[in-house]
VEXDREN-2710 file (C-alpha; in Angstrom, 1 decimal):
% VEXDREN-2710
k/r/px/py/pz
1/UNK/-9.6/-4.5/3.2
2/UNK/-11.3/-7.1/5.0
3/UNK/-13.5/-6.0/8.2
4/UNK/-10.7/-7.4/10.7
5/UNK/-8.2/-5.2/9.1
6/UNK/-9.7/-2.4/9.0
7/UNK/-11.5/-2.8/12.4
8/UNK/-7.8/-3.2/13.9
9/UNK/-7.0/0.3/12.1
10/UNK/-9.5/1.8/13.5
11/UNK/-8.9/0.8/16.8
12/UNK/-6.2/3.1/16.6
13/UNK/-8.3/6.1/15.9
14/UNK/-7.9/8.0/19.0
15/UNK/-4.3/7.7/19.2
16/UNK/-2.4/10.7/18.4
17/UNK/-0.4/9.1/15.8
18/UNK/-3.5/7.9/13.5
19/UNK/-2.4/9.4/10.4
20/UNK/0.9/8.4/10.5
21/UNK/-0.2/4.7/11.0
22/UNK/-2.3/4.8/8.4
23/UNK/0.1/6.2/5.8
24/UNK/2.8/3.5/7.1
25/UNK/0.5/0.7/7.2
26/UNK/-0.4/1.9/3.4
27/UNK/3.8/2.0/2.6
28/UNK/3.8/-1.1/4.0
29/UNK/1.4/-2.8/2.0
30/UNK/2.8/-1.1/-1.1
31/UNK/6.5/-2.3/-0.4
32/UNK/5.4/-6.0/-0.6
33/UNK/4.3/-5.4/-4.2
34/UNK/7.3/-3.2/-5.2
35/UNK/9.4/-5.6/-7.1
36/UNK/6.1/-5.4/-9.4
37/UNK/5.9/-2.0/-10.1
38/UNK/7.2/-1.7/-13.8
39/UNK/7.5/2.2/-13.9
40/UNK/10.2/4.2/-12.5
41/UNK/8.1/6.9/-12.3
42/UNK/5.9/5.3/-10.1
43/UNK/8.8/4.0/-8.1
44/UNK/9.7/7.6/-7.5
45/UNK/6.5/8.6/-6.4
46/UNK/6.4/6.0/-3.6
47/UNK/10.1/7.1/-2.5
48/UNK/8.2/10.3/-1.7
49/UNK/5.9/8.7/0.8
50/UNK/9.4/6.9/2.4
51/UNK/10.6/10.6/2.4
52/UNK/7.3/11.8/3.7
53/UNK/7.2/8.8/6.8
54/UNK/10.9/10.4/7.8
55/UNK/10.2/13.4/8.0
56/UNK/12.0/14.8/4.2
57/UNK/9.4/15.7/2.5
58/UNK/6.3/18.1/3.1
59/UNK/3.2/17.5/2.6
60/UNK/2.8/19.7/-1.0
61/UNK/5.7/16.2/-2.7
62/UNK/3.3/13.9/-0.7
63/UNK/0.8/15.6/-2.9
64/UNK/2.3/16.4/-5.8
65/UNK/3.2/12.7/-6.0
66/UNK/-0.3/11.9/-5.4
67/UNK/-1.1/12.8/-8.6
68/UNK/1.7/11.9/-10.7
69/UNK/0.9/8.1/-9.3
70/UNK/-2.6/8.6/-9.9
71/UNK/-2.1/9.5/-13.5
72/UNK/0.6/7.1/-13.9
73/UNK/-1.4/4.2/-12.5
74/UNK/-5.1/5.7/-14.8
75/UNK/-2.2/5.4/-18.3
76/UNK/-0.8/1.7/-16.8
77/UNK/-1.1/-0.1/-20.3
78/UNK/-1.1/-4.0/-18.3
79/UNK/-0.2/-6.7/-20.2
80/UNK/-0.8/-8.6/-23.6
81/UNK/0.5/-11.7/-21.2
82/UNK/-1.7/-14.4/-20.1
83/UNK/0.0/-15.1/-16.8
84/UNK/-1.5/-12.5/-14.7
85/UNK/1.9/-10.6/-14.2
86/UNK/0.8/-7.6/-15.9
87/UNK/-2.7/-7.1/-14.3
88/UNK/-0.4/-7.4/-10.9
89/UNK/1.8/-4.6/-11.9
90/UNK/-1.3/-2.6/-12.7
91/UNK/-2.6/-3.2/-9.4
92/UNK/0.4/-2.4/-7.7
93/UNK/0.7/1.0/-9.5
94/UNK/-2.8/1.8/-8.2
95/UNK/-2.0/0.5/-5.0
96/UNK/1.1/3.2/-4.6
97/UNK/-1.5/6.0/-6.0
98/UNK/-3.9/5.0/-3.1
99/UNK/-1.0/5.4/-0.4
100/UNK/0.0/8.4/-1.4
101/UNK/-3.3/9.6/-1.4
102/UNK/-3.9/8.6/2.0
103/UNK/-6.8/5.6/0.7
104/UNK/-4.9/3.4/3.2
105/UNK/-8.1/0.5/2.5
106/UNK/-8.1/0.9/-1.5
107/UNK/-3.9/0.8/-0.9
108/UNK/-4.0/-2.2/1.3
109/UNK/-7.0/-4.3/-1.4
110/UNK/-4.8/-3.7/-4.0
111/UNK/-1.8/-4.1/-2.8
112/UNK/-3.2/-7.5/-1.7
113/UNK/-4.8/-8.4/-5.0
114/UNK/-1.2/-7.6/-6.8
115/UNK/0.8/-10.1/-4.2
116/UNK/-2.3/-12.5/-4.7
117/UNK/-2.8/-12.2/-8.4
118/UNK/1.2/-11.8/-9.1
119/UNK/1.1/-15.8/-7.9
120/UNK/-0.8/-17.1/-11.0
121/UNK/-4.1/-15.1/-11.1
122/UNK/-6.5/-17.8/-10.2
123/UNK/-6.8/-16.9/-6.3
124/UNK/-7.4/-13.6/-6.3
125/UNK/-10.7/-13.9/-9.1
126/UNK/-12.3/-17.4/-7.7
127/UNK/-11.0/-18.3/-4.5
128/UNK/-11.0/-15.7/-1.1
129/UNK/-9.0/-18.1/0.8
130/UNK/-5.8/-17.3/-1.4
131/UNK/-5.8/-13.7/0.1
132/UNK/-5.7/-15.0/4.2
133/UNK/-2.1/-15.1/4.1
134/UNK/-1.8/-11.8/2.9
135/UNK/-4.7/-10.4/5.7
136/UNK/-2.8/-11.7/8.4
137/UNK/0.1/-10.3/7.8
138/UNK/-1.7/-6.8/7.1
139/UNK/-3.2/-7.2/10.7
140/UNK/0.3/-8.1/12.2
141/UNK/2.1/-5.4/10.5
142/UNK/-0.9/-2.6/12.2
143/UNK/0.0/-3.8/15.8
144/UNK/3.4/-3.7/14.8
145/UNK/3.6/-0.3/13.3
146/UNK/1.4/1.2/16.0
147/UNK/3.2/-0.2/18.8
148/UNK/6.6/1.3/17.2
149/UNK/5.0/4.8/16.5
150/UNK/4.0/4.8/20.6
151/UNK/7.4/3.9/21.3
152/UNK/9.0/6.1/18.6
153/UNK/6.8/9.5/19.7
154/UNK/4.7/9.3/16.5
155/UNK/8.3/8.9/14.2
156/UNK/8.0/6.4/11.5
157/UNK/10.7/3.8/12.4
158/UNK/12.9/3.6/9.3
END
């Protein structure tokens, strides 16, 4: 996460909804990769964080699903492909184990290095400037998640 990311989720610190940013922003992140994921398992692990956000789940799933996505994501086998695809959908998988771990910044990096490397692969080993895109709209979705938890009473809008 760059330091402008993570500088404007920690601005949010003191506000009584904190933790519930951070796990949204980290869904957030996650659900722009999703179409990558390649594992339903995985896919089921991050419905438990949706669950979690709305109130469905307690947090002993939010944990349990923790580690299933961890250990999913450790046994991702990538790709034989040369296109990059596979090393995205590896990323994404870690990037779902980070969210449901609470590891908003490792969710949010890789999260962003799936979208990035899911384009071709190029950008996201030689060249930064592929990932602004992606950092700006991490830093527009924290204002806009934070302002909607205010106005929500700390409930995750749906």
């Amino acid at each position: 996460m760059t330091d402008a990311v993570s500088s404007a989720l920690w601005a949010h610190q003191s506000s009584a909804h904190y933790g519930v940013l951070k796990l949204a922003f980290a869904f957030e992140c996650v659900g722009r990769v999703r179409h990558m994921l390649e594992d339903e398992r995985v896919l089921r692990c991050l419905d438990v964080l949706e669950a979690y956000l709305q109130g469905r789940a307690d947090p002993v799933a939010l944990q349990e699903a923790a580690a299933e996505a961890a250990a999913l994501a450790n046994r991702h086998q990538g790709s034989r492909s040369l296109d990059g695809v596979g090393h995205a959908a590896v990323s994404a998988s870690y990037a779902v184990a980070n969210a449901l771990a609470g590891r908003v910044d490792q969710a949010a990096d890789y999260a962003a290095y799936a979208a990035v490397y899911g384009e071709g692969g190029y950008g996201a080993v030689c060249d930064p400037e592929s990932f602004v895109a992606e950092q700006s709209w991490q830093l527009a979705t924290i204002e806009r998640l934070a302002n909607a938890l205010t106005a929500s009473g700390g409930r995750h809008p749906p």
